[in-house]
N, C-alpha and C positions, 0 to 999 in steps of 0.2 A: 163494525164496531158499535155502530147507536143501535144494532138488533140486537145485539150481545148483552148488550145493556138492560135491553128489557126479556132478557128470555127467551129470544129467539136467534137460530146459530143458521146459517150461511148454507151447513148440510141437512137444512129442515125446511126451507123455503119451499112453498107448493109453487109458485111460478113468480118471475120478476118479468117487471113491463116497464120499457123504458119509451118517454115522448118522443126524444129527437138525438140527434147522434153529435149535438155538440158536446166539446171536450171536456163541460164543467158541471154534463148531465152519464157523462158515462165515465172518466178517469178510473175510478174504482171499480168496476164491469171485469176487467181481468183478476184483482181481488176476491171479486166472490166467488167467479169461476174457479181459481186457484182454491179457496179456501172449502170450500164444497166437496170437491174433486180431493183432498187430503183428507179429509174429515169423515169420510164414507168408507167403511170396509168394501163393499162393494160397488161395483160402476152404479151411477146413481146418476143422469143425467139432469142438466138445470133447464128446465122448462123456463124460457122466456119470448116473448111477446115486445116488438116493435115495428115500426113503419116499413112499407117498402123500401130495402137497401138497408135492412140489418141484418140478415144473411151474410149478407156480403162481409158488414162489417165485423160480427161474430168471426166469422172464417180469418178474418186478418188479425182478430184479437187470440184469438188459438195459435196462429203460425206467429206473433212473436213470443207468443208463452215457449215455442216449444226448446228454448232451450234449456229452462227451468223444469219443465216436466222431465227431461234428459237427468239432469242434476239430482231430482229426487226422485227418478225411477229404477235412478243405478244407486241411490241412497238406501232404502226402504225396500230390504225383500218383499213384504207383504202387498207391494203396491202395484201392481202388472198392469191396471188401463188407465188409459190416457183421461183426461178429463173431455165430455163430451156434455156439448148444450145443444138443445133440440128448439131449434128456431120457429117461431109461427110470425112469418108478415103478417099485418094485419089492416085494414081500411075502416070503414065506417059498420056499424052497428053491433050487435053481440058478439061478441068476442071470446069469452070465458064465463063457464056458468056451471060450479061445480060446490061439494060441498056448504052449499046453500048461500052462496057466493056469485053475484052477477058482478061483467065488467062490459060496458058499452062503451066502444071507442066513438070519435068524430074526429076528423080534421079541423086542424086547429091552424093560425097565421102567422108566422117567423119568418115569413119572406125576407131575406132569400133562401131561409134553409125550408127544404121540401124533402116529401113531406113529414109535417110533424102531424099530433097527437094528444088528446087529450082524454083522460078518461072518467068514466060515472062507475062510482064503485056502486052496488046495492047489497045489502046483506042487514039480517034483524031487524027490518022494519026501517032503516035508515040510509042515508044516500050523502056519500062523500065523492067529490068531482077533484081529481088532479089536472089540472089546467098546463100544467110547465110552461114553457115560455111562447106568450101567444100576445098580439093586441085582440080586441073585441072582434068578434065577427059571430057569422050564423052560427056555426057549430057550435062556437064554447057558450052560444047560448043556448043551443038544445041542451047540453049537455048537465048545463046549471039549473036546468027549470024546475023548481021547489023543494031544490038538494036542502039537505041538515048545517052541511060544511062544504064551503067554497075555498079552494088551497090555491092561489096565486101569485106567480111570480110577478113582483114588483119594483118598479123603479121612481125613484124622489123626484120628479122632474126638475122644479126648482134647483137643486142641487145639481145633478147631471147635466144642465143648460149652462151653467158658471165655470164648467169646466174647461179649461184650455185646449185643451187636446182632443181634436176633432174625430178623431177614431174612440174615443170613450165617448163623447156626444154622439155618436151613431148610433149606440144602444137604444136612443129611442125615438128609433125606427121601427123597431120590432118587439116590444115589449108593453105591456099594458101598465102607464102611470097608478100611484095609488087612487087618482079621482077615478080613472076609467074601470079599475077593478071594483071598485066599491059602487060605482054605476052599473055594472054588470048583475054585483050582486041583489043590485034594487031593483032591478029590470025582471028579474027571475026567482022572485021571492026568497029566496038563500035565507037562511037562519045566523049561521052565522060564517064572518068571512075570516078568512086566517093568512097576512101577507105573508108570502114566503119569500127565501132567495134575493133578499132586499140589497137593491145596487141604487147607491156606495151602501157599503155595511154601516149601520147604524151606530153612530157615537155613542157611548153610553150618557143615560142621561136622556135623550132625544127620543127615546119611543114613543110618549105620548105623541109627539107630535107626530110622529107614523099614522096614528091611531087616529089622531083629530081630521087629519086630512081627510081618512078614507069617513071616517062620521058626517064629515061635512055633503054628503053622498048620499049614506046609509045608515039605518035606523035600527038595525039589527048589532050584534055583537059583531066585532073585531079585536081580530090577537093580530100581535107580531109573531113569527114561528120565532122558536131558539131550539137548538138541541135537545128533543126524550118534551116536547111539550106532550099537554096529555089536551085534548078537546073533547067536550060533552057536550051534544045538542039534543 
């Protein structure tokens, strides 16, 4: 739906790369398979890229599509193949490098989920790092060293420590605070940093203060993401 938004449709995607196989980084994973796979006259496979143990997981996201494929295969004369995604595991270094388009993965720290993923996009002279849910470690500093845009998953610690319920407090355990990504981003010269995925969802009203924290850090620009933001470095 937010590609849609800008122009770009589900059956045009050259490849999706997902960090890690939690359920609030892939939910809609069968979505775009579905949407892709109907949207194509012909078999038109989705090139995607994830860690070791997406294979797997693709395969099980196909076996419970298939009774929906069923449903609108006997709907849609014109429609005879199945939707198929052509998986690449992937580890550490070059990964995708096509259309004048580099993707250099690293491993990244979500312990206890293994493994995850982060990536160095390069294209046009510029360099944007999708970090997804990691604290600091070596990798996601290789990975950030003199990028344009640093995109990181972050959590309000203050906030998250007030919280009652000890299973929402474990979040950070594995998640890098706004100080620590904004440290990150000053360790590794970043241009500018952009928090994404902000746990609890930010109040309205309260984003500056999103902003001040990670500044108190970093000297470069900082956004909060929202839905269709557009970044310039």
């Amino acid at each position: 739906m937010r590609g849609a938004a800008v122009g770009m449709l589900a059956r045009d995607l050259t490849a999706l790369f997902v960090t890690h196989m939690h359920s609030d980084h892939t939910t809609d994973y069968n979505d775009v398979i579905t949407t892709r796979w109907i949207s194509n006259v012909a078999p038109r496979p989705l090139v995607a890229y994830g860690p070791v143990g997406f294979k797997r997981f693709t395969d099980a996201t196909l076996t419970m599509l298939d009774t929906d494929v069923h449903y609108r295969m006997s709907h849609h004369a014109d429609l005879q193949h199945a939707p198929q995604v052509e998986v690449h595991e992937i580890s550490e270094g070059l990964v995708y490098d096509a259309g004048g388009v580099r993707v250099i993965a690293a491993a990244t720290d979500h312990s206890p989920v293994h493994p995850t993923m982060g990536f160095r996009i390069e294209a046009e002279g510029k360099v944007v790092v999708i970090a997804g849910d990691t604290v600091p470690c070596e990798g996601l500093t290789r990975l950030c060293q003199g990028a344009d845009v640093y995109v990181q998953t972050v959590i309000r610690r203050s906030l998250v420590e007030k919280t009652p319920m000890q299973r929402f407090r474990d979040v950070l355990d594995y998640h890098s605070d706004i100080g620590q990504a904004a440290q990150t981003a000053a360790a590794a010269g970043v241009r500018v940093l952009v928090l994404n995925h902000p746990v609890p969802a930010p109040q309205p009203g309260t984003e500056p203060q999103w902003i001040a924290e990670a500044a108190a850090h970093f000297s470069g620009e900082v956004l909060l993401a929202t839905d269709l933001l557009k970044v310039q470095a």
